[in-house]
Every structure is written in structure tokens, then in C-alpha cells.
N, C-alpha and C positions, 0 to 999 in steps of 0.2 A: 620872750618875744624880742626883746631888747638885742639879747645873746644872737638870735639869730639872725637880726637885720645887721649888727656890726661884722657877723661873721662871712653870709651869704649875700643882704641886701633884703630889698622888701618882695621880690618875686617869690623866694619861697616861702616866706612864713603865709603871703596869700595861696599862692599852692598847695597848701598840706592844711586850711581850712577845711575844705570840702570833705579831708579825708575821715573826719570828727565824724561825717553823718555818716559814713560807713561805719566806723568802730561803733560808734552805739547801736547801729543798727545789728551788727555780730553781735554785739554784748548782750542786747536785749534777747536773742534769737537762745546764744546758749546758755544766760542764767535767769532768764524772766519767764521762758517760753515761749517767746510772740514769735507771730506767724511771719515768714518771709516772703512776700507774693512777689510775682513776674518782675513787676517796676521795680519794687526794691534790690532784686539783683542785679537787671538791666542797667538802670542809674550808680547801683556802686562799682560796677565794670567798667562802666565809663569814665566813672569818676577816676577810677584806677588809670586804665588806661590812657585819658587825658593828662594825670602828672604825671605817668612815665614817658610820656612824649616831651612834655617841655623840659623835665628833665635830660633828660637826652637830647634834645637842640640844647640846652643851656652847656652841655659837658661837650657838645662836638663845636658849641661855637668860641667856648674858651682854648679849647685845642687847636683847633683851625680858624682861626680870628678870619670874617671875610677879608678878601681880596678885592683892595680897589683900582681898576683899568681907570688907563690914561683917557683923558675926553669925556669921564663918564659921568661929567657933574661935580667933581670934586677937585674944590679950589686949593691949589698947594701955597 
């Protein structure tokens, strides 16, 4: 956890929490047997697709840092 805040910051080690309730939930599905209902995959798609959103704002905003116009509130 250390490793990844020095390396990344604290957004993604909070981002790839969520991901834990997915993987046990796969785990449990292919070596325990238990049942996967509707909510369980609906929530882990979201979950998914939720950090690959911020991922992807975090990689286009280090690429393309925003742009700040003249007059728009920011004091030089």
C-alpha cells in the first residue's frame, strides 16, 4: 500500500479496493461454487467500469494537463 501511494498517490490504491469485492466474488463462483445473481454481476461491471473511467481521466489528464484562459479566475 506504502509502494503504491509513493508511486501513484492515494487515488489509486482507493480505486482498486473495490476491485477485492469482485475478485472474491470470481473466486468464490469458480472454486467454492456459490451462486452469482443479477446484482453480483451488475455491481462488479460497474465496479469495473467505474475504475476504468478514472483511470483513463487520470492518464488523459497527466497527458494533456488542463488549459488555463486568461480572465478565468486564475491569479498569475
Amino acid at each position: 500500500m506504502t509502494w503504491c501511494i509513493k508511486l501513484r498517490g492515494p487515488l489509486f490504491l482507493s480505486m482498486f479496493n473495490p476491485v477485492v469485492l469482485v475478485v472474491c466474488a470470481v473466486l468464490g463462483w469458480a472454486f467454492l461454487g456459490e451462486k452469482i445473481h443479477l446484482g453480483d454481476a451488475v455491481g462488479s461491471v460497474l465496479i469495473v467500469v467505474g475504475l476504468y473511467l478514472v483511470l483513463w481521466g487520470k492518464a488523459r489528464e497527466a497527458r494533456d494537463p488542463p488549459h488555463v484562459e486568461d480572465g478565468c479566475g486564475a491569479s498569475v
